[in-house]
MIMIKE-451691 format. One record per residue (C-alpha): z, x, y; residue in one letter; residue number from 1. Coordinates in nm, 2 decimals. Example, Ala and Ser with C-alpha at 12.3 -4.5 7.8 and 13.67 -1.06 7.14 Angstrom:
BEGIN
+--------+--------+--------+------+--------+
|     c3 |     c1 |     c2 | roro | tormar |
+--------+--------+--------+------+--------+
|   0.78 |   1.23 |  -0.45 |    a |      1 |
|   0.71 |   1.37 |  -0.11 |    s |      2 |
+--------+--------+--------+------+--------+
// end
This chain:
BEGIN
+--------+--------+--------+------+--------+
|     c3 |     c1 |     c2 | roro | tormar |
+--------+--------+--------+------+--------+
|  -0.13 |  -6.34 |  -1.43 |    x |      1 |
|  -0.16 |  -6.14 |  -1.74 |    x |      2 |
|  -0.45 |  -5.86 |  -1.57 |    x |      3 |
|  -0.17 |  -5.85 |  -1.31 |    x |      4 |
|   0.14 |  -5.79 |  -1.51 |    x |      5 |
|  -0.07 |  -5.54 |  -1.72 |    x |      6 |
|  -0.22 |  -5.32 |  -1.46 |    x |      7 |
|   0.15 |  -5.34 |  -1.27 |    x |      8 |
|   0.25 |  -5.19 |  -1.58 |    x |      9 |
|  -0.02 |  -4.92 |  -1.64 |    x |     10 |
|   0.04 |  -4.82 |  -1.25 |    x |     11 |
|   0.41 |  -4.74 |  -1.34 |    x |     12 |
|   0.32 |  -4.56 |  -1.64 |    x |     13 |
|   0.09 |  -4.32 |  -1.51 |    x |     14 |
|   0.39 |  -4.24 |  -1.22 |    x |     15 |
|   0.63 |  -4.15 |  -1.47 |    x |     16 |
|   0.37 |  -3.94 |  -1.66 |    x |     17 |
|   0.27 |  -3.77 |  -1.33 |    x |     18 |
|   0.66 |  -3.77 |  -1.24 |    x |     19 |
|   0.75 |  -3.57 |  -1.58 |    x |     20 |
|   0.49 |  -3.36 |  -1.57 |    x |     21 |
|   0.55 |  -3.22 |  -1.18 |    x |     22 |
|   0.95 |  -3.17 |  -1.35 |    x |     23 |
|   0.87 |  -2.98 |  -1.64 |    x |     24 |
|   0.62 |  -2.75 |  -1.46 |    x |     25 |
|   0.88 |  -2.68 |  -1.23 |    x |     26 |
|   1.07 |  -2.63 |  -1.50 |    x |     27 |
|   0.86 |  -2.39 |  -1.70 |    x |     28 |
|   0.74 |  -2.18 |  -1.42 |    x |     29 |
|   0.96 |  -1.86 |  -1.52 |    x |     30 |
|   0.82 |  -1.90 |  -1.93 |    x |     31 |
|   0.71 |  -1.65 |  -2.11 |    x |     32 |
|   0.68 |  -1.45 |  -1.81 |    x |     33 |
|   0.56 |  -1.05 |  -1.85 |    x |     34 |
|   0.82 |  -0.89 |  -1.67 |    x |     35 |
|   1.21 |  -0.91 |  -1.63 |    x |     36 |
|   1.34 |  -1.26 |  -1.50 |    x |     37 |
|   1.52 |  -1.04 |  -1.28 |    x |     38 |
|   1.20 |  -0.90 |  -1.07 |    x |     39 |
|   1.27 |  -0.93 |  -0.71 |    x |     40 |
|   0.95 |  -0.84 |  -0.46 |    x |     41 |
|   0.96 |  -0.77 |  -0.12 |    x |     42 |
|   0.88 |  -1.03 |   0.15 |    x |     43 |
|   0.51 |  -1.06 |   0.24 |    x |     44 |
|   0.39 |  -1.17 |   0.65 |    x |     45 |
|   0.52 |  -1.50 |   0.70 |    x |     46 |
|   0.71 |  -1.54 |   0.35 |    x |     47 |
|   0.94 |  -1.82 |   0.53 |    x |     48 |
|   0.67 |  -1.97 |   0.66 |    x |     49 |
|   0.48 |  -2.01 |   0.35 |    x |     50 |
|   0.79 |  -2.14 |   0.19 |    x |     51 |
|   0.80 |  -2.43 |   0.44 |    x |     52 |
|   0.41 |  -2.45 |   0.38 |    x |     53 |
|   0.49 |  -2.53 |  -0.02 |    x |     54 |
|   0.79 |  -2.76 |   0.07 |    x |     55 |
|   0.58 |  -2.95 |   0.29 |    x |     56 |
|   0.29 |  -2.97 |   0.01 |    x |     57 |
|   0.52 |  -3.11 |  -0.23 |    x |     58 |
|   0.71 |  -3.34 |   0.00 |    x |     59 |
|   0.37 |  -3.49 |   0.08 |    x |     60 |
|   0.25 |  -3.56 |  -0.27 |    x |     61 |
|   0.59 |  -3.67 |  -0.41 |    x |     62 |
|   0.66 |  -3.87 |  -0.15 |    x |     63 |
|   0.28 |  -4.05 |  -0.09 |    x |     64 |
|   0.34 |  -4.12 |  -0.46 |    x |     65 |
|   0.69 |  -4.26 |  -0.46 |    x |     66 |
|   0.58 |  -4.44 |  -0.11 |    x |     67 |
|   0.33 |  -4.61 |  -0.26 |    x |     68 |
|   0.54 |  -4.79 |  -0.50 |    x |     69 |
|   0.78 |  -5.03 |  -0.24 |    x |     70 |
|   0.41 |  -5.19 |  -0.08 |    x |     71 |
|   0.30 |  -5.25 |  -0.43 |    x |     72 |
|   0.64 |  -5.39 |  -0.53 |    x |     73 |
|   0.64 |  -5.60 |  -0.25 |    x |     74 |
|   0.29 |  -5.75 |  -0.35 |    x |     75 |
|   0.36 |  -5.76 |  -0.69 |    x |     76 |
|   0.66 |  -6.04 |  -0.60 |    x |     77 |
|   0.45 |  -6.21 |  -0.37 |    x |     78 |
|   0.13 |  -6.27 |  -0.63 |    x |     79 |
|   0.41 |  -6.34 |  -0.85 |    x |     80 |
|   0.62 |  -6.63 |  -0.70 |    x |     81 |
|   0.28 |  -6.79 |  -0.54 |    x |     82 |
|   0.18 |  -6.88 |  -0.84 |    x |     83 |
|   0.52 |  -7.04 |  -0.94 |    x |     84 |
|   0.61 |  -7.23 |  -0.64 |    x |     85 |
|   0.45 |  -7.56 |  -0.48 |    x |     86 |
|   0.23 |  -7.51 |  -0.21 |    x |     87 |
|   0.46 |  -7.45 |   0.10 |    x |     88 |
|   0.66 |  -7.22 |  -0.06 |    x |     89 |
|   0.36 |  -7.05 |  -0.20 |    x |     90 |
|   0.24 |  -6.98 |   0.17 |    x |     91 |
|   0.61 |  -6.85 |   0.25 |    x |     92 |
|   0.62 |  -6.58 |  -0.05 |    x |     93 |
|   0.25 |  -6.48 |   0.01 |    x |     94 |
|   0.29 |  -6.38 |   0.39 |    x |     95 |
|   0.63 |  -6.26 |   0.35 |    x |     96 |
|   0.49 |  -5.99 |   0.11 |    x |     97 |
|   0.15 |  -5.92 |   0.28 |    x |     98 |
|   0.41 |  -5.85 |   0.60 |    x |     99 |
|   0.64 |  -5.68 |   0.38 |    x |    100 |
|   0.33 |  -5.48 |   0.23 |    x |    101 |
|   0.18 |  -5.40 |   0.58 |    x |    102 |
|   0.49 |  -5.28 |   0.71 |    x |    103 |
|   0.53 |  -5.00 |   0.39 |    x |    104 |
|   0.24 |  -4.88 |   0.45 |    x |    105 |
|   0.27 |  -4.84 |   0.83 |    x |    106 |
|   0.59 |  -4.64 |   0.78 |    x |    107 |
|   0.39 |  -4.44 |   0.51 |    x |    108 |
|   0.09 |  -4.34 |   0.74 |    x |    109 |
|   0.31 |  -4.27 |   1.00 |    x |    110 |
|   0.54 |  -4.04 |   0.80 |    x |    111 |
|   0.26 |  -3.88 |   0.59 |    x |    112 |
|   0.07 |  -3.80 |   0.94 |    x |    113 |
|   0.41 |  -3.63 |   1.09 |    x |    114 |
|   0.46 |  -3.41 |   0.85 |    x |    115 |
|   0.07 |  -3.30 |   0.80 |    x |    116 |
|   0.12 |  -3.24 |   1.15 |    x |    117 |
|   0.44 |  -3.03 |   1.09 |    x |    118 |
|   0.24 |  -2.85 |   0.83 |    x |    119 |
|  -0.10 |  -2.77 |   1.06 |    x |    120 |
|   0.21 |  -2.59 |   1.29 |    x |    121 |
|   0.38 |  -2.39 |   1.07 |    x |    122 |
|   0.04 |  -2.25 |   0.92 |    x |    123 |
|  -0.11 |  -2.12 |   1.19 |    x |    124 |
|   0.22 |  -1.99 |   1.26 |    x |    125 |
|   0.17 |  -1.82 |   0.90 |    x |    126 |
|  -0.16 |  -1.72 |   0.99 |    x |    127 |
|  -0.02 |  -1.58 |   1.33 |    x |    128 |
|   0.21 |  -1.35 |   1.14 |    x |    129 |
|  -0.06 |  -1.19 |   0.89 |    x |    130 |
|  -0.24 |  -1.14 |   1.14 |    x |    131 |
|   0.00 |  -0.94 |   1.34 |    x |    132 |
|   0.07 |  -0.78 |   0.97 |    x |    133 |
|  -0.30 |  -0.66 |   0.97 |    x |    134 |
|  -0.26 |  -0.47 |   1.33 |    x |    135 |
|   0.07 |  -0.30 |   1.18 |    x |    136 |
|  -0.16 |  -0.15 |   0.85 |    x |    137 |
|  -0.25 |   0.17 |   1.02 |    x |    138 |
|   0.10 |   0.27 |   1.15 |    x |    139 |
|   0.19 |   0.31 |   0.74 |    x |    140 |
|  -0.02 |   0.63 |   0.69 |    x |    141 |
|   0.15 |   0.75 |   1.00 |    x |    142 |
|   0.47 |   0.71 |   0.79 |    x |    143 |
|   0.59 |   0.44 |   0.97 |    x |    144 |
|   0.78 |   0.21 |   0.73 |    x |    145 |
|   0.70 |  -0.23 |   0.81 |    x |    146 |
|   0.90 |  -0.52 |   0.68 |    x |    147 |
|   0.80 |  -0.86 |   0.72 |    x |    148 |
|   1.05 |  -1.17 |   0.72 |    x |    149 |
|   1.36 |  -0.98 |   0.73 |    x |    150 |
|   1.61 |  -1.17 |   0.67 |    x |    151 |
|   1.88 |  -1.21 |   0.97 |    x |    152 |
|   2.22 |  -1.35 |   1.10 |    x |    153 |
|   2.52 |  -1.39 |   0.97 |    x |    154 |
|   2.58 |  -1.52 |   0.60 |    x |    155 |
|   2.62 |  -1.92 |   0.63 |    x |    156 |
|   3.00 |  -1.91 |   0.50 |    x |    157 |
|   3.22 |  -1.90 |   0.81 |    x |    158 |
|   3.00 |  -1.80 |   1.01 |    x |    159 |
|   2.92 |  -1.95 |   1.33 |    x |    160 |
|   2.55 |  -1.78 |   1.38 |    x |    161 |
|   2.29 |  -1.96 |   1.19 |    x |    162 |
|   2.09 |  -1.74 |   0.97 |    x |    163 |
|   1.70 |  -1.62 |   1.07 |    x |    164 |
|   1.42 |  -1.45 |   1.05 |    x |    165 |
|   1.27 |  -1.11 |   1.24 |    x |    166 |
|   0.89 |  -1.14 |   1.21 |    x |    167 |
|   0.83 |  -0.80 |   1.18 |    x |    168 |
|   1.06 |  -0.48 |   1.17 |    x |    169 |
|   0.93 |  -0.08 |   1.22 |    x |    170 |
|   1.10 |   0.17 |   1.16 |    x |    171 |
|   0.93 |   0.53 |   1.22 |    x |    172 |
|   0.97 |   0.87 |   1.45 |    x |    173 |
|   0.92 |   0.68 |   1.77 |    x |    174 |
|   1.22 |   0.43 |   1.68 |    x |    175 |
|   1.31 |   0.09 |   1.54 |    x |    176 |
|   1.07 |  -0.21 |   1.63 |    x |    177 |
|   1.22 |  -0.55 |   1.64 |    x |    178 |
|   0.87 |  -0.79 |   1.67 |    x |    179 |
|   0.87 |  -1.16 |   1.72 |    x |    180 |
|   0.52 |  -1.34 |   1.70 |    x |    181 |
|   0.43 |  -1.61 |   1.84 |    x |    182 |
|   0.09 |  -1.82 |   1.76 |    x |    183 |
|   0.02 |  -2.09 |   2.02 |    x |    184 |
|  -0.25 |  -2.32 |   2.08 |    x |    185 |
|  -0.44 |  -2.30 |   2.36 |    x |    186 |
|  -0.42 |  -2.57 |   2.61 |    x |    187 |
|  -0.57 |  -2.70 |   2.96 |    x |    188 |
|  -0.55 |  -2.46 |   3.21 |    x |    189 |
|  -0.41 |  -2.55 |   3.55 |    x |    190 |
|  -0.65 |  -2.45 |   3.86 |    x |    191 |
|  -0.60 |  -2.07 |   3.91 |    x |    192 |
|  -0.53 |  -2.00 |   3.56 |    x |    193 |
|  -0.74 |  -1.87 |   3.29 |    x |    194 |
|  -0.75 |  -2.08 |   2.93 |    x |    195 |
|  -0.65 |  -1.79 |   2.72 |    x |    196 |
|  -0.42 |  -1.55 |   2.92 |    x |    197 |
|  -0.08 |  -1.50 |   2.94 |    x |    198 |
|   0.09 |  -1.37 |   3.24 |    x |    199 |
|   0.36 |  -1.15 |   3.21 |    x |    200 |
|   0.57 |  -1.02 |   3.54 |    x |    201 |
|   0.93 |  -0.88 |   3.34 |    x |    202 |
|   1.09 |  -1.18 |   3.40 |    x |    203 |
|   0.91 |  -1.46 |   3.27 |    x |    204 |
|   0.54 |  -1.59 |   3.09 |    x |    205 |
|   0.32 |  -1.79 |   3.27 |    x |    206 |
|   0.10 |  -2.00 |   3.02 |    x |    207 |
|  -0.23 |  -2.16 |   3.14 |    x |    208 |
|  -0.03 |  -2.52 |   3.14 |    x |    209 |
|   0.35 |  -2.37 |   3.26 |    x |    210 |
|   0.62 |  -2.13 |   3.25 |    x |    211 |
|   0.93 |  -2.06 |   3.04 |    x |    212 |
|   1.17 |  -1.75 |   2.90 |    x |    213 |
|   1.17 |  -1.92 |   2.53 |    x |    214 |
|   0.98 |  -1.63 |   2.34 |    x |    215 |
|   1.13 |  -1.33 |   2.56 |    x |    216 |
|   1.51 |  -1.45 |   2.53 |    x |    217 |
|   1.46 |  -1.47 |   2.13 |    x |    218 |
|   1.29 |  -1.14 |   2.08 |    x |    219 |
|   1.60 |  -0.95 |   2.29 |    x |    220 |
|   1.88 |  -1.19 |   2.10 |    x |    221 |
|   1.67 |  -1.07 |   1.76 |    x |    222 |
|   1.66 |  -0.69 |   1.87 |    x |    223 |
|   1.99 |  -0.71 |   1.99 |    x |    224 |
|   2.11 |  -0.86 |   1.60 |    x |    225 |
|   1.96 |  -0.58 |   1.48 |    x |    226 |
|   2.08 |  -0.31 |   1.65 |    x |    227 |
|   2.43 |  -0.44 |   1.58 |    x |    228 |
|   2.32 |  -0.48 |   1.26 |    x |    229 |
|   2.23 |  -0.10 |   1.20 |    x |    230 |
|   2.45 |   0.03 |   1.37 |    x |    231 |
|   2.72 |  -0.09 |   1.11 |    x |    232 |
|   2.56 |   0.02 |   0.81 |    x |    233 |
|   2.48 |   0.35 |   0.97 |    x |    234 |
|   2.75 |   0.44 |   1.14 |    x |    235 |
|   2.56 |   0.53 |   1.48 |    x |    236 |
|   2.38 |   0.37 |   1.69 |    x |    237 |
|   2.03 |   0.27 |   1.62 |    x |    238 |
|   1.85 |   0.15 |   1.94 |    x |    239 |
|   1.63 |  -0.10 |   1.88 |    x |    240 |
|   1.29 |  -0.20 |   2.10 |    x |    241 |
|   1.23 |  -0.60 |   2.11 |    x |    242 |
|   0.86 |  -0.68 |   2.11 |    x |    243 |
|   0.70 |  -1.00 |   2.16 |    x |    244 |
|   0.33 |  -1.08 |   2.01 |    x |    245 |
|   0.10 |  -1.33 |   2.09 |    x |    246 |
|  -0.23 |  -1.32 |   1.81 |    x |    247 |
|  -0.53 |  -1.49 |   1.98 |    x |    248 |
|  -0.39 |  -1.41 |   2.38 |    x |    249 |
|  -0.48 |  -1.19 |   2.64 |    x |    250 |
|  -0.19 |  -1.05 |   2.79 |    x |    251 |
|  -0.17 |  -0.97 |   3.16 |    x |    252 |
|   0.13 |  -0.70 |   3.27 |    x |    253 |
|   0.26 |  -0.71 |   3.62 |    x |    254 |
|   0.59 |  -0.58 |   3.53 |    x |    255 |
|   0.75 |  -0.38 |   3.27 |    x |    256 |
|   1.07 |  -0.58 |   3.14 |    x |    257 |
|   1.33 |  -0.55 |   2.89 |    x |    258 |
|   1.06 |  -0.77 |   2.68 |    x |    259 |
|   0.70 |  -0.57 |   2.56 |    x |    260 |
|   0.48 |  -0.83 |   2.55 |    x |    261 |
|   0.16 |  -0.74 |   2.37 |    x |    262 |
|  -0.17 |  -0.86 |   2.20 |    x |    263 |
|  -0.16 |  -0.75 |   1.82 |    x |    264 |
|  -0.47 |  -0.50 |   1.91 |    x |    265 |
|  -0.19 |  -0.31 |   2.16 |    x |    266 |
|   0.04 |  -0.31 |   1.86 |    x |    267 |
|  -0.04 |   0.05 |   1.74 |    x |    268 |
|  -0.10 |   0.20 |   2.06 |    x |    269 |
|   0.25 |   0.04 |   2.18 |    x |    270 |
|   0.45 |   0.20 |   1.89 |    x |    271 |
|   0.31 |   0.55 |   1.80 |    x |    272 |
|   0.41 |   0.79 |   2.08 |    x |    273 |
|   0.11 |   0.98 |   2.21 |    x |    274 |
|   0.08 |   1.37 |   2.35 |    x |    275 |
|   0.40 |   1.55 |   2.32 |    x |    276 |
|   0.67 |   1.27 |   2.31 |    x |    277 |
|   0.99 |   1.40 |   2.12 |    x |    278 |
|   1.03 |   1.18 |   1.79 |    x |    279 |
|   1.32 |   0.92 |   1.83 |    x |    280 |
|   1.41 |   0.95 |   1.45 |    x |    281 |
|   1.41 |   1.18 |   1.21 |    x |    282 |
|   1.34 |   1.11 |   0.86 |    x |    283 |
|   1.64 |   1.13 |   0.71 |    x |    284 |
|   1.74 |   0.88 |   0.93 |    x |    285 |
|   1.41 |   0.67 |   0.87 |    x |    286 |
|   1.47 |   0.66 |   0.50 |    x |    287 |
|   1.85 |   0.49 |   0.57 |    x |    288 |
|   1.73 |   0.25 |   0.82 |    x |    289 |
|   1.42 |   0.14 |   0.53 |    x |    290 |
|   1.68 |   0.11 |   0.30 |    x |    291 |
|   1.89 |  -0.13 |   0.44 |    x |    292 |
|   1.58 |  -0.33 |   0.55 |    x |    293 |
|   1.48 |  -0.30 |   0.20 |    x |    294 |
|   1.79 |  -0.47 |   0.06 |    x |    295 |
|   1.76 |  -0.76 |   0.28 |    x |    296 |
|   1.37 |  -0.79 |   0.20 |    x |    297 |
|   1.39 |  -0.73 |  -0.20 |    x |    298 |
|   1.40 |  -1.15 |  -0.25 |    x |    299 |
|   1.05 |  -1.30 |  -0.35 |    x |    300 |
|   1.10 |  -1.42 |  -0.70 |    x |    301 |
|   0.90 |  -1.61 |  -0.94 |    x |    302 |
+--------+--------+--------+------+--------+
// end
């Protein structure tokens, strides 16, 4: 009974120690730092999506480690009234932990395999994005501006519009560039469809397993946000082009809609004019819209 009080002990010790240490490195992060506490950088692909990515991380060890505790808890009792109580009661305490036990860490697996599963999504939705970010490189030495994660919507405080995020904004001669990506597994194909295309006709995608509006109705509601946007910082109006990505995808175009659906490949092609297409923008012009885009980017801090 001793061994079991002891290492019951040492089990809680080394969870505070582990507990204290997580707080004062979280604590500490910003010490002795070699550059102003003030430093704001701007947002990288995906920057709300590797945010999530760390969240999840942490919430995963915390909570394994805190989760841990209630099962042994409940074990701990039952060792420790069966050896204090006759026989029948004995039996009583000893099932009612290994039940009590059982069912902690059924809850646990279950919760700790939902929210790997939550974090497998979001990063190859991360993953999508840099890749998308990759395909945008070359437009820069066309001088093109990109921003990444812009942040969107209304501010929180009486607002009725919950606050978001454009994938990818770019802002150049042939105009503004609102792009949404989105990364989605592939799945089984129905019979006439191919396994890794997506059909586009103007109104609507056809995936290999079924249909929906989903990506094409956010990308217009997100170019639409930031046209409004622009156009009261500016003072004119900034038309703004809504494109919609999908990394990995073949795209097939029946129809031309209010939606540009693309592969990230099409991406430069899509956005640089070509021949003797008047510029959209001039650079004066170019150089407010960055601005403003660079305000709302500027976050990323230590």
């Amino acid at each position: 009974m001793n061994t079991t009080l002891f290492g019951f002990g040492y089990i809680l010790f080394l969870l505070a120690i582990f507990t204290l240490l997580l707080f004062l490195k979280k604590r500490s992060r910003q010490d002795r730092a070699p550059f102003p506490e003030n430093t704001r950088l701007l947002r990288g692909p995906g920057e709300s999506l590797r945010r999530k990515v760390a969240d999840l991380d942490e919430k995963i060890i915390n909570n394994l480690l805190a989760g841990l505790l209630p099962p042994f808890f409940a074990l701990s009792a039952g060792l420790f009234l069966a050896v204090r109580l006759s026989s029948w009661f004995r039996l009583t305490a000893l099932a009612g932990s290994t039940v009590a036990f059982v069912t902690f860490i059924v809850l646990l697996a279950k919760w700790v395999l939902g929210t790997m599963e939550r974090r497998r999504n979001t990063a190859l939705g991360l993953f999508g994005e840099r890749i998308v970010a990759e395909h945008l490189e070359p437009l820069k030495t066309a001088g093109y501006r990109v921003f990444h994660d812009v942040p969107a919507g209304d501010p929180p405080i009486g607002s009725t519009t919950p606050p978001f995020n454009l994938d990818h904004v770019v802002v150049g001669p042939a105009g503004v560039f609102a792009i949404e990506t989105k990364t989605r597994r592939k799945g089984r194909a129905r019979v006439g469809f191919m396994a890794h295309e997506i059909i586009y006709d103007g109104r609507a995608l056809s995936y290999p397993w079924g249909e929906d509006r989903h990506g094409l109705d956010q990308a217009l509601r997100q170019a639409e946000w930031l046209a409004t946007h622009l156009e009261r910082q500016l003072g004119r109006p900034v038309p703004v082009r809504p494109l919609l990505v999908f990394p990995g995808w073949l795209i097939i175009r029946k129809a031309a809609g209010a939606v540009t659906v693309l592969n990230p490949r099409e991406l430069p092609a899509a956005i640089m004019p070509s021949g003797s297409r008047p510029e959209a923008l001039d650079s004066a012009i170019v150089d407010l819209i960055a601005r403003q885009l660079e305000i709302r980017c500027r976050d990323v801090e230590l």
